[in-house]
N, CA, C and O of each residue as an XYZ file, in Angstrom:
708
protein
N       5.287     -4.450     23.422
C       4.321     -4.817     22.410
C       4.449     -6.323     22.151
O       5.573     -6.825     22.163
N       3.597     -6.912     21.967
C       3.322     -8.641     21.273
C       4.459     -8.566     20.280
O       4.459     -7.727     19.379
N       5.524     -9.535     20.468
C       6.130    -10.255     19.836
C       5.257    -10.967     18.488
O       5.524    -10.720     17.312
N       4.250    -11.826     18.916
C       3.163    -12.424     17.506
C       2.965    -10.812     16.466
O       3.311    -10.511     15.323
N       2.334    -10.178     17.425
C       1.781     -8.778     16.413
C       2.548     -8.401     15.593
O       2.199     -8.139     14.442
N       4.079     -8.271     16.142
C       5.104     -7.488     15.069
C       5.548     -8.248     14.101
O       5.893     -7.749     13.030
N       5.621     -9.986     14.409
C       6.081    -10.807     13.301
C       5.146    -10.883     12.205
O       5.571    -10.938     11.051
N       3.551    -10.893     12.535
C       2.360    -10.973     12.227
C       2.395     -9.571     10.973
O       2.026     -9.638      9.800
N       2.863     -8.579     11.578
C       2.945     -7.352     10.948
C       3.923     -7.247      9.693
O       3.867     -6.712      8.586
N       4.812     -7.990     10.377
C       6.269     -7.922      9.299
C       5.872     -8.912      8.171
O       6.230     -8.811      6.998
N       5.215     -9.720      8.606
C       5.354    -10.631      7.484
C       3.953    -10.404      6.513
O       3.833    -10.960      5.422
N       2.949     -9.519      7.082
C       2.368     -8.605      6.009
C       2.493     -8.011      4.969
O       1.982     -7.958      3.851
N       3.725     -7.314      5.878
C       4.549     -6.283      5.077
C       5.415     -6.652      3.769
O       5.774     -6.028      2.771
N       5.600     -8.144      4.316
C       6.765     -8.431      3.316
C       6.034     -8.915      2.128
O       6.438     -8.887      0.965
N       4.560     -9.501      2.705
C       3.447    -10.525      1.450
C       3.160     -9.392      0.231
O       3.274     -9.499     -0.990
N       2.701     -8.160      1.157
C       2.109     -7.315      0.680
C       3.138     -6.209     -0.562
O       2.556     -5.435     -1.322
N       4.320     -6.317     -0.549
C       5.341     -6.092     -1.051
C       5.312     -6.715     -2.466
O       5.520     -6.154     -3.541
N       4.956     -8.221     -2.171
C       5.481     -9.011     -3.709
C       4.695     -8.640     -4.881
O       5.436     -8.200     -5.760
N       3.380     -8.659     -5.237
C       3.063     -8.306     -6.096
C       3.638     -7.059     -6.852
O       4.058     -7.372     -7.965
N       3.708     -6.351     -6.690
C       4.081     -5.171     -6.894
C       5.552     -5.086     -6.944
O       6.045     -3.957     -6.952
N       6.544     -6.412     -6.990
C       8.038     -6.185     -6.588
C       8.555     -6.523     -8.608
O       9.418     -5.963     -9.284
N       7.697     -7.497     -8.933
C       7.907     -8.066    -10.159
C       7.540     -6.784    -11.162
O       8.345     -6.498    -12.049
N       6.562     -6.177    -11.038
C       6.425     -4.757    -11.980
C       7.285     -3.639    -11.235
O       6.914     -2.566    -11.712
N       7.927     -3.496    -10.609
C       9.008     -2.141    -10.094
C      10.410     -2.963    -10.985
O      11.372     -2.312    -11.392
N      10.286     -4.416    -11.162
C      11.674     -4.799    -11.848
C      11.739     -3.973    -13.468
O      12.770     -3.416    -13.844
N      10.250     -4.020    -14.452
C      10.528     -3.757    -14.785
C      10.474     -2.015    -15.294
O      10.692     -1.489    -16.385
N      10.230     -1.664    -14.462
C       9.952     -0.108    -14.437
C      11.678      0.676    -13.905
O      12.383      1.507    -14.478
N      11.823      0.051    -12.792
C      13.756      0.666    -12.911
C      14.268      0.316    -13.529
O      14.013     -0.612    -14.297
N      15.390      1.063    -13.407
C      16.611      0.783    -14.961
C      17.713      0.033    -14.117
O      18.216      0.158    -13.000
N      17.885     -1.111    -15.593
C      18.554     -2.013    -14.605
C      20.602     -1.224    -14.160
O      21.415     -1.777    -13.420
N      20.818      0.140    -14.946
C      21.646      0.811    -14.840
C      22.330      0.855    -15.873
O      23.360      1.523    -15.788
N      22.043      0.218    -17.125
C      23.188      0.314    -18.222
C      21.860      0.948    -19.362
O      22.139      1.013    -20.560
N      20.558      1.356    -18.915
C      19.705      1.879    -20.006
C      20.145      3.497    -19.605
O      20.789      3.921    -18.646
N      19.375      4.362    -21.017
C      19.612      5.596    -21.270
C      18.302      6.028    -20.687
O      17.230      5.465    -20.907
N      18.487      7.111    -19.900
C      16.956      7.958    -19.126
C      16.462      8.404    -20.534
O      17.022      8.345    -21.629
N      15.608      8.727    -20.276
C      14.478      9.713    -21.666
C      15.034     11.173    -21.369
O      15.375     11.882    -20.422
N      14.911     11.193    -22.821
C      16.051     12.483    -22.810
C      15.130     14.019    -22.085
O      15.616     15.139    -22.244
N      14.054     13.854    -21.464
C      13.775     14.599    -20.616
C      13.474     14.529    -19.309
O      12.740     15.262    -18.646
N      14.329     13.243    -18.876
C      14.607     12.902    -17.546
C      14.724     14.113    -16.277
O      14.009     14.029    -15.278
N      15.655     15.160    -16.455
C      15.918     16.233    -15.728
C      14.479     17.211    -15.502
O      14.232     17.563    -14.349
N      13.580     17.620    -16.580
C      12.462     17.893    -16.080
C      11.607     16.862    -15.619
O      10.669     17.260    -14.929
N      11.675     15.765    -15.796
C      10.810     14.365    -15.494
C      11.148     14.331    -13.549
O      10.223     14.289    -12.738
N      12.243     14.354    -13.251
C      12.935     14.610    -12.103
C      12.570     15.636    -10.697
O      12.409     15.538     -9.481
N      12.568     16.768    -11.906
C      12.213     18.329    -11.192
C      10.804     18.246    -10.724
O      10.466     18.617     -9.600
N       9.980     17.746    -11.621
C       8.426     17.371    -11.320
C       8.040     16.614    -10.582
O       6.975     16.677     -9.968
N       9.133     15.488    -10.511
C       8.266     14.655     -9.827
C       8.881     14.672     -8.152
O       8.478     13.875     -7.305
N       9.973     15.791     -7.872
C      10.600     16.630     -6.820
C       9.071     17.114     -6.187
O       8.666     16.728     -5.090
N       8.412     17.907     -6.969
C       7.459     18.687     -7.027
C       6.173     17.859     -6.116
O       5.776     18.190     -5.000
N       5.623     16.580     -7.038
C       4.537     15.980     -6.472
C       5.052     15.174     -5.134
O       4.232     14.852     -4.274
N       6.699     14.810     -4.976
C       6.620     14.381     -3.270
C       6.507     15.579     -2.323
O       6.181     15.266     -1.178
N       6.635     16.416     -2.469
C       6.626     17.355     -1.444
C       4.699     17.815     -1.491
O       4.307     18.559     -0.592
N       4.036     17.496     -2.172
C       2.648     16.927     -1.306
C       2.175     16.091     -0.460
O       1.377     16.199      0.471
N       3.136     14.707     -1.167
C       2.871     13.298     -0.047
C       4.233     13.302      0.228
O       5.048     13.018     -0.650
N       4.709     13.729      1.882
C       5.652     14.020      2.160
C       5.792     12.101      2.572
O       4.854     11.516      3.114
N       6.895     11.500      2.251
C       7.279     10.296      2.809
C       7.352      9.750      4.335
O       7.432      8.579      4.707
N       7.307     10.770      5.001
C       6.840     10.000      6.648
C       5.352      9.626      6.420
O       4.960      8.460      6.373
N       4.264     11.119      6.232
C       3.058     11.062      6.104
C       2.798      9.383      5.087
O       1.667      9.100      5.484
N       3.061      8.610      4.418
C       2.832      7.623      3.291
C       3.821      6.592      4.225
O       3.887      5.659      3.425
N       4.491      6.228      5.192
C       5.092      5.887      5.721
C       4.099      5.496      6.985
O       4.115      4.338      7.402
N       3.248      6.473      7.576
C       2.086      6.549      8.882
C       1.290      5.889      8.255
O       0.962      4.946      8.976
N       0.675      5.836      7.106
C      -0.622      5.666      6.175
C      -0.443      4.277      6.320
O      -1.299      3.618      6.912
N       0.559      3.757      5.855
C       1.053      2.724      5.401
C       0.660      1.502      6.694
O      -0.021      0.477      6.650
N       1.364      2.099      7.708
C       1.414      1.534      9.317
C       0.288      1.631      9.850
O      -0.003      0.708     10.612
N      -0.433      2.412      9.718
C      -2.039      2.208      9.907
C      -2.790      1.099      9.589
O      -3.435      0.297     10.264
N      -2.501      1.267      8.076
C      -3.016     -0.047      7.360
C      -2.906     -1.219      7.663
O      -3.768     -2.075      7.461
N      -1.642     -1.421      8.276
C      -1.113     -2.270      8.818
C      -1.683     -3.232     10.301
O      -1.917     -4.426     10.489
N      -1.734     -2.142     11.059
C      -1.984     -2.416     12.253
C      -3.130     -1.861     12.983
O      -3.139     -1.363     14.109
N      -3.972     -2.007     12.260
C      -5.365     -1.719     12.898
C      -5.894     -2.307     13.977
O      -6.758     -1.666     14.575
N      -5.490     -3.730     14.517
C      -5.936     -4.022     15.347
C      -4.810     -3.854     17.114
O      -5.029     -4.343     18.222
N      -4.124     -3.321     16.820
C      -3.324     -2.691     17.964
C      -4.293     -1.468     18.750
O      -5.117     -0.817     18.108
N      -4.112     -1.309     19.914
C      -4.538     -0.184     20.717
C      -3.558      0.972     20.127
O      -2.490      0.918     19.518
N      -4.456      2.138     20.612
C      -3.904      3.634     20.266
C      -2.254      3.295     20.660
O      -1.267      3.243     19.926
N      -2.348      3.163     21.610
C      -0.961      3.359     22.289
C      -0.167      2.599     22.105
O       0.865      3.135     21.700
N      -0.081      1.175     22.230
C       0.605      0.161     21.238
C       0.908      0.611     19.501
O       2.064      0.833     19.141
N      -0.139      0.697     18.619
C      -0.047      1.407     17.537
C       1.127      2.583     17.299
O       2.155      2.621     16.622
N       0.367      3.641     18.314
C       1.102      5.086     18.021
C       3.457      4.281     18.617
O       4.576      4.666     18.278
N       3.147      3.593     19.181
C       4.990      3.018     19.523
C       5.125      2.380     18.776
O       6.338      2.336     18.570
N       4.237      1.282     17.634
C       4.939      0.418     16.864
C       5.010      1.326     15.604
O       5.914      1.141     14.790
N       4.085      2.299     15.419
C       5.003      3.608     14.212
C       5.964      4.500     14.655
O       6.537      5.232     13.848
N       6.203      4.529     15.810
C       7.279      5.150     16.241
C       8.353      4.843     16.134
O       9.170      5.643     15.677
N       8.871      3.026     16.691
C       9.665      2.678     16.381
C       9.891      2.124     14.678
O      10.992      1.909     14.171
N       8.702      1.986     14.064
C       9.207      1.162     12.753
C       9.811      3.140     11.897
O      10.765      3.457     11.186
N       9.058      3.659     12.283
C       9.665      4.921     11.641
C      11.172      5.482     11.724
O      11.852      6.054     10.873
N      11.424      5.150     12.925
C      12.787      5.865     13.127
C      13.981      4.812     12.533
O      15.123      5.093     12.169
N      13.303      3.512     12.569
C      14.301      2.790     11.621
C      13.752      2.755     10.202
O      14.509      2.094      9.491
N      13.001      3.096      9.729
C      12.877      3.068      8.077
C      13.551      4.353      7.552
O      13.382      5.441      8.103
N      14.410      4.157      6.337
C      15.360      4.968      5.696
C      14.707      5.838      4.859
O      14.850      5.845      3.636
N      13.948      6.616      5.523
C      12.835      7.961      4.761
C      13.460      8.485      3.452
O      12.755      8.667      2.459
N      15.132      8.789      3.455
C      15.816      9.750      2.339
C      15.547      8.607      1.362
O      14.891      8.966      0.384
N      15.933      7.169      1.390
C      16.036      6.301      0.307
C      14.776      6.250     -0.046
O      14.364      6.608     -1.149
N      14.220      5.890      0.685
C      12.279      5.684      0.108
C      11.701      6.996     -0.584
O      10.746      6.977     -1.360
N      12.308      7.987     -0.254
C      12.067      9.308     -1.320
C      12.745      9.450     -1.935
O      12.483     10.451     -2.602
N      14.006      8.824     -2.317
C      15.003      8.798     -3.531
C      14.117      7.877     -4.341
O      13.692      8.444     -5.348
N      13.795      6.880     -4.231
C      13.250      5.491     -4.901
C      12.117      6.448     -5.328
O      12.214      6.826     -6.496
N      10.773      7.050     -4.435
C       9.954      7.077     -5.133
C       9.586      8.282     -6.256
O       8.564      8.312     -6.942
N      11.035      9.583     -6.268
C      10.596     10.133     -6.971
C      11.893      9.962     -8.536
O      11.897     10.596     -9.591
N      12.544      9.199     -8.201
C      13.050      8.400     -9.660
C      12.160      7.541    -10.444
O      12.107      7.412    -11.667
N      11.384      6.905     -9.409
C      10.326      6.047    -10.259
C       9.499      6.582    -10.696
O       9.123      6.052    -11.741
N       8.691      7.873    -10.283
C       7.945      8.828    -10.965
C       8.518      9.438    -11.969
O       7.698      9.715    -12.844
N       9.827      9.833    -12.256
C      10.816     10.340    -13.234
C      10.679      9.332    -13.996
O      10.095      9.691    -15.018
N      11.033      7.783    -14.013
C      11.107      7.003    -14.871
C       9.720      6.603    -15.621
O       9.550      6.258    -16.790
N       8.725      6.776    -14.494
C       6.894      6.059    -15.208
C       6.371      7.224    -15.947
O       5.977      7.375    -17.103
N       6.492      8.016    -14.905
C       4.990      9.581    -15.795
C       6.058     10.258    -16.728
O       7.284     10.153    -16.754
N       5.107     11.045    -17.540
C       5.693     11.876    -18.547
C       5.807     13.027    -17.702
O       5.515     12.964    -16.508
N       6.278     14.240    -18.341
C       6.173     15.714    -18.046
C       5.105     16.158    -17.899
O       5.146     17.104    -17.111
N       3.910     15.907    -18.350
C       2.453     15.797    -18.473
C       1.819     15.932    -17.359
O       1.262     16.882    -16.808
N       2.113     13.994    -16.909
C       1.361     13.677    -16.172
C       2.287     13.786    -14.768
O       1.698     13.034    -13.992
N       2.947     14.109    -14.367
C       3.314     14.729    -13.760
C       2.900     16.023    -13.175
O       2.505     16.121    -12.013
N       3.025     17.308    -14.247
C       2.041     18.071    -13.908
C       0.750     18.178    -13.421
O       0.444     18.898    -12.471
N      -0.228     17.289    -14.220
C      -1.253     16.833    -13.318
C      -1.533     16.552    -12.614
O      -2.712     16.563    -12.259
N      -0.223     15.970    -11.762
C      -0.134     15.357    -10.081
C      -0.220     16.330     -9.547
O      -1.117     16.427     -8.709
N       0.760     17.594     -9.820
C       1.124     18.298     -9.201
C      -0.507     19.482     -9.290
O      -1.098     19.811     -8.262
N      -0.867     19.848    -10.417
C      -2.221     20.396    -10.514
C      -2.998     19.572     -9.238
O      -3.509     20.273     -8.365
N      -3.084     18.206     -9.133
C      -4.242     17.749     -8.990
C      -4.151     18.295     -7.453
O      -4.995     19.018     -6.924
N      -2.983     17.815     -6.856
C      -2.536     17.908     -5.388
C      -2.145     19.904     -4.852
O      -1.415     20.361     -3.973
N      -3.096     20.620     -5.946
C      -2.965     22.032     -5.741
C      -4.571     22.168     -5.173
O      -4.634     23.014     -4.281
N      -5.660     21.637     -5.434
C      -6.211     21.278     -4.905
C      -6.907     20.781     -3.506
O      -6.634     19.596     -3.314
N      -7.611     21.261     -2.620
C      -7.789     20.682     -1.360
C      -7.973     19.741     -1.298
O      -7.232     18.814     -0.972
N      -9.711     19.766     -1.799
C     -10.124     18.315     -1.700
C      -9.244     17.261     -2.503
O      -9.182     16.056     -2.257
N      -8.879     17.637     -3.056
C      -7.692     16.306     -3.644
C      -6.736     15.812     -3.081
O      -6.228     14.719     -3.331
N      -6.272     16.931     -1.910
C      -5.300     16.596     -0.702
C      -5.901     15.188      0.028
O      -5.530     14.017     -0.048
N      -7.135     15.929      0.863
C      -8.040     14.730      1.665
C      -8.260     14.003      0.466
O      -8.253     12.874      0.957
N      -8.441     13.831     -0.693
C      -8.799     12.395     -1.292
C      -7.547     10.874     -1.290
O      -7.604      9.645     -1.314
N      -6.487     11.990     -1.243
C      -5.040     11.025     -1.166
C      -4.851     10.944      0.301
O      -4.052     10.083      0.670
N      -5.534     11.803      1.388
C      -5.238     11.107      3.021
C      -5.791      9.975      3.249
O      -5.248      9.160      3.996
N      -7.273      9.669      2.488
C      -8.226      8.720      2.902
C      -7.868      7.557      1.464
O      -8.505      6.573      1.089
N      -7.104      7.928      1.137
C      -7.023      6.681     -0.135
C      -6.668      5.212      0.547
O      -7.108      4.142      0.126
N      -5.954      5.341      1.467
C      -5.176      3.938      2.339
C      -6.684      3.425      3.132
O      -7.186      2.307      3.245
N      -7.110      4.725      3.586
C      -8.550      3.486      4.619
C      -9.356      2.847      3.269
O      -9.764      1.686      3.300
N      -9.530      3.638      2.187
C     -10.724      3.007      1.376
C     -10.061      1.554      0.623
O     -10.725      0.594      0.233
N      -8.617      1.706      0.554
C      -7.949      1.039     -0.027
C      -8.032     -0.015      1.447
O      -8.385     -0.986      0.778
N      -7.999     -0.439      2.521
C      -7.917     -1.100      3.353
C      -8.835     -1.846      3.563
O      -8.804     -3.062      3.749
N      -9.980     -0.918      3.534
C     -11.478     -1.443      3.681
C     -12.165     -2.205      2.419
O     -13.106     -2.895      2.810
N     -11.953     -2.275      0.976
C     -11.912     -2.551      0.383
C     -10.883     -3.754     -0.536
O     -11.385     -4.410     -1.450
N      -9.805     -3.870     -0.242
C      -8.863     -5.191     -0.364
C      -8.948     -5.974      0.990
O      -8.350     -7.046      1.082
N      -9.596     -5.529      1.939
C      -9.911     -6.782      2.784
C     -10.803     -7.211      2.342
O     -10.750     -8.438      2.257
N     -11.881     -6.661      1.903
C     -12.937     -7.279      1.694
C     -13.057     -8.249      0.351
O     -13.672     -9.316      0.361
N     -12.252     -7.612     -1.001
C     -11.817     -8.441     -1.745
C     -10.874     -9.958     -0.993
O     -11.215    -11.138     -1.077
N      -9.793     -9.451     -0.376
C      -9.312    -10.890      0.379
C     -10.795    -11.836      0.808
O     -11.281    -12.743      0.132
N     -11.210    -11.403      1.884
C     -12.796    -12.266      2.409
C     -13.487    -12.982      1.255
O     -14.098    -14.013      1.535
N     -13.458    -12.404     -0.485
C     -14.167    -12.861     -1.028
C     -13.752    -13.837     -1.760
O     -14.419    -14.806     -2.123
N     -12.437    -13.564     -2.040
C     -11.773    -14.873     -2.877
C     -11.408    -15.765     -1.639
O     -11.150    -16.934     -1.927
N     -11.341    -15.417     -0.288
C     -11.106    -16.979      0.247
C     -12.638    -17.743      0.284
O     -12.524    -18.940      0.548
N     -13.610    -17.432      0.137
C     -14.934    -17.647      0.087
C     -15.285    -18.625     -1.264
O     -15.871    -19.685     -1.481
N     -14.648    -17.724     -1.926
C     -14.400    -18.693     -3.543
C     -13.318    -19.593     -3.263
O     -13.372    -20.460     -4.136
N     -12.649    -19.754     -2.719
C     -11.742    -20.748     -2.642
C     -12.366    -21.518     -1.690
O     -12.930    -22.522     -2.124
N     -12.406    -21.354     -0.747
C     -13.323    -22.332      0.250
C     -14.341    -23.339     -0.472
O     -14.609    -24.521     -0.259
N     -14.767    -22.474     -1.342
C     -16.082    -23.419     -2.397
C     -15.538    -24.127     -3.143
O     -15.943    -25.276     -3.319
N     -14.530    -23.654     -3.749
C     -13.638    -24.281     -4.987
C     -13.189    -25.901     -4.418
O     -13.231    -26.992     -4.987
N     -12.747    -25.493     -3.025
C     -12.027    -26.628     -1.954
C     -12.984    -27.563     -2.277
O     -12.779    -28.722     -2.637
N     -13.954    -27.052     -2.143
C     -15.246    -28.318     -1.705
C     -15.341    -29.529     -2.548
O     -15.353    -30.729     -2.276
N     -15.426    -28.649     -4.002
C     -15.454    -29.790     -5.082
C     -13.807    -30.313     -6.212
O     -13.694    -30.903     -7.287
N     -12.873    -29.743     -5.292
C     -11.849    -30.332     -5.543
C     -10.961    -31.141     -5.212
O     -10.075    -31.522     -5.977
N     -11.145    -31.634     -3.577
C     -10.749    -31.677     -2.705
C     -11.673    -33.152     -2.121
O     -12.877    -33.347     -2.283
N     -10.595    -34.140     -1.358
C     -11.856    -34.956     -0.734
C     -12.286    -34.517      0.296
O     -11.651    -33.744      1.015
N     -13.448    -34.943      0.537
C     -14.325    -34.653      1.681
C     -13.380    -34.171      3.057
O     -13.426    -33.166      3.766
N     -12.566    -35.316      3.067
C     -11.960    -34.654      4.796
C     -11.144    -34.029      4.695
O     -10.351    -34.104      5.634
N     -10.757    -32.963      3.478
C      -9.658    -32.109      3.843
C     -10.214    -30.557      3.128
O      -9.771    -29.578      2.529
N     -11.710    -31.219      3.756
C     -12.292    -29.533      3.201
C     -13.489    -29.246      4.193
O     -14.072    -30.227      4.655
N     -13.825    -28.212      4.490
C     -14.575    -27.321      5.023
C     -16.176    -27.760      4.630
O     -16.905    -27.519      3.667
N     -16.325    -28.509      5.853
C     -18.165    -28.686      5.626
C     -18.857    -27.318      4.962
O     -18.543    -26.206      5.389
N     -19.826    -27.491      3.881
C     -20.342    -26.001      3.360
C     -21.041    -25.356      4.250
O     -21.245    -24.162      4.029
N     -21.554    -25.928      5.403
C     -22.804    -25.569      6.337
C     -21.607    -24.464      7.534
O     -21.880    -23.701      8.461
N     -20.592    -24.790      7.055
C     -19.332    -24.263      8.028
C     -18.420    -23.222      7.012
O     -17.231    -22.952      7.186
N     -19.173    -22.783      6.056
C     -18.545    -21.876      5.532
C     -19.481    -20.778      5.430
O     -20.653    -20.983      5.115
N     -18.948    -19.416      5.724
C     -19.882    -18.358      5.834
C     -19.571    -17.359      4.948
O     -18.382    -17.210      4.666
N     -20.376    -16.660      4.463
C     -19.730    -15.572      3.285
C     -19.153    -14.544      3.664
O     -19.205    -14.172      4.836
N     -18.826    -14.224      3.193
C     -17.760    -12.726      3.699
C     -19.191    -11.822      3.909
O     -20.265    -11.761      3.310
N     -18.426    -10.968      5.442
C     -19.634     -9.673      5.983
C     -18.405     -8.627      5.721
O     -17.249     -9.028      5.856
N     -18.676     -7.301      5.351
C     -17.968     -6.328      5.483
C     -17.825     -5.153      6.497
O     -18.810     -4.462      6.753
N     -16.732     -4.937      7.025
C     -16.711     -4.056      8.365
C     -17.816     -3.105      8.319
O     -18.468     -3.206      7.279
N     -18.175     -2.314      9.039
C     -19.036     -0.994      8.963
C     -17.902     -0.010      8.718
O     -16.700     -0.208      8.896
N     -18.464      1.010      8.308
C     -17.332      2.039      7.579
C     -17.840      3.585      8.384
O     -18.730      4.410      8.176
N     -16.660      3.416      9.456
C     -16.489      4.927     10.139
C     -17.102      6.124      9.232
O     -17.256      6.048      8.013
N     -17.376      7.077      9.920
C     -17.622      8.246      9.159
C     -16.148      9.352      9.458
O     -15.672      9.842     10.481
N     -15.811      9.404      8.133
C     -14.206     10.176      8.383
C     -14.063     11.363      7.802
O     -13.030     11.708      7.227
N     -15.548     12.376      7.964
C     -15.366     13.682      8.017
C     -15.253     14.381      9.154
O     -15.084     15.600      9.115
């Protein structure tokens, strides 16, 4: 496989990570706080809603997202190998403590209601393409706004003729029934 692709990939992975790294700080416990004193059912439940989104399956999703522009077969080996080295038990330790620590007993249940459900199954398989197809296209639009922004902030030669800036087009969208 391309050496560029996988660094290209990794360092996706790692961009795509940060936002979301500063709110998980403060959502775990930094280890000297007290769980909510119904942590143990908070726990049991949220046991409950990973065994719908089993952690390989959200692990594939993930790598998809990722690497869309790889061939089948390139693709199907670079989730092969990133899988067998990603630490599946920890990433399902992490994510159902953090569900113990965020949702109530409640809402928890509701996961678990919701994901009793079929169509709610397929709504969480296809959540990553709509989510893909849709934050690219947000990306396309703020560099578009930034591109413009460039124009009048920026001197002339270290910005993008406007006649050379094009607006964001959005992919066509497979049919994924």
């Amino acid at each position: 496989m391309n050496r560029r692709i996988i660094s290209f990939l990794a360092a996706l992975a790692m961009l795509s990570a940060f936002p979301a790294a500063g709110k998980a700080q403060d959502i775990m416990p930094s280890g000297n706080e007290r769980q909510p004193e119904d942590y143990e059912k908070r726990l049991e439940l949220a046991k409950r809603v990973e065994e719908f989104r089993p952690m390989e399956d959200r692990v594939s999703e993930v790598l998809d997202v990722l690497a869309p522009e790889l061939g089948a077969d390139d693709r199907e080996r670079f989730k092969n190998d990133v899988t067998a080295t990603v630490n599946m038990d920890r990433l399902e330790e992490l994510s159902v403590a953090t569900m113990a620590r965020l949702f109530t007993p409640e809402e928890l249940q509701s996961m678990i209601d919701y994901y009793q459900v079929p169509a709610s199954r397929t709504v969480a398989e296809k959540t990553p393409m709509f989510r893909q197809i849709v934050d690219a296209e947000i990306g396309r639009e703020i560099q578009f706004a930034i591109n413009r922004l460039a124009d009048t902030l920026l001197p002339p030669e270290a910005t993008t003729p406007p006649e050379q800036i094009q607006p964001p087009t959005a992919p066509p969208i497979a049919d994924t029934q």
